[in-house]
C-alpha positions in Angstrom: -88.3 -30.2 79.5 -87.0 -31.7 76.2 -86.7 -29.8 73.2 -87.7 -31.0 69.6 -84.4 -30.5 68.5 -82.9 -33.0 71.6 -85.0 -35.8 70.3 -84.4 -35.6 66.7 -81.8 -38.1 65.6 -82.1 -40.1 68.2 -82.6 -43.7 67.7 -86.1 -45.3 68.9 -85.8 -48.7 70.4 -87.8 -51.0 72.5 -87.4 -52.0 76.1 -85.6 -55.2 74.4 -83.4 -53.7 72.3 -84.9 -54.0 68.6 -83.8 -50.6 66.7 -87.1 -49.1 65.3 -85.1 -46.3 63.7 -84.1 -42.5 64.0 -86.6 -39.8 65.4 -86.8 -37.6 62.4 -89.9 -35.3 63.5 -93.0 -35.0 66.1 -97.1 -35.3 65.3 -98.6 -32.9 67.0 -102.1 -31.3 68.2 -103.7 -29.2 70.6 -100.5 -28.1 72.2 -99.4 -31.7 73.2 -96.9 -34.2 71.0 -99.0 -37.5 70.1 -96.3 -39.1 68.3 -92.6 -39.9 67.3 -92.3 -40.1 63.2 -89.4 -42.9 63.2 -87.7 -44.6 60.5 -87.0 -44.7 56.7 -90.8 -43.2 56.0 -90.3 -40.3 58.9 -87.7 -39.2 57.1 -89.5 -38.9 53.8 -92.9 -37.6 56.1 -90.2 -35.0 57.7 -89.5 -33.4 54.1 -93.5 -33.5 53.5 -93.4 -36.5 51.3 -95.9 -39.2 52.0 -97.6 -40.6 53.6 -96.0 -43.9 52.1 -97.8 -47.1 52.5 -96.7 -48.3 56.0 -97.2 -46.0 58.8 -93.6 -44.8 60.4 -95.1 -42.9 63.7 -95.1 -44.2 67.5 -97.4 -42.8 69.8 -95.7 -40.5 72.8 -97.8 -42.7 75.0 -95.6 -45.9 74.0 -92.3 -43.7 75.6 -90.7 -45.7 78.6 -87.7 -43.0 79.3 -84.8 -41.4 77.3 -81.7 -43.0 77.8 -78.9 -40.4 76.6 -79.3 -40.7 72.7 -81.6 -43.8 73.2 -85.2 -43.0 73.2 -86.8 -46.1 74.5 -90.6 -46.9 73.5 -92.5 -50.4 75.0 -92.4 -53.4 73.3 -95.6 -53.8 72.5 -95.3 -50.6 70.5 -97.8 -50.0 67.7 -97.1 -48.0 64.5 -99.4 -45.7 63.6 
């Protein structure tokens, strides 16, 4: 079982090595995480400021594995 506070910081990457940014917070509903908010705009969604214009959050469904303080999303990985 991971913990919200094991994720955060980590960096997000794809399977091919392009650095998506830092995990600063989770979306979720229901009970269940749907997303990872990532980047420059997580960290401004984090503090409750935003939404700003691009979208900074990867769905949990785009997760491949956690790789020790890698958390490693596919590369066809949509922002949402």
């Amino acid at each position: 079982m991971r913990t919200f506070s094991s994720l955060r910081g980590r960096t997000v990457a794809t399977e091919s090595g392009r650095e998506l940014g830092r995990c600063h917070d989770l979306r979720a509903s229901s009970g269940s995480v749907d997303a990872l908010v990532v980047g420059h705009g997580g960290w401004f969604e984090h503090f409750g400021i935003g939404p700003l214009r691009r979208s900074n959050a990867v769905a949990w469904d785009s997760v491949v594995r956690i790789d020790g303080d890698r958390i490693v999303v596919r590369d066809d990985v949509q922002f949402s």
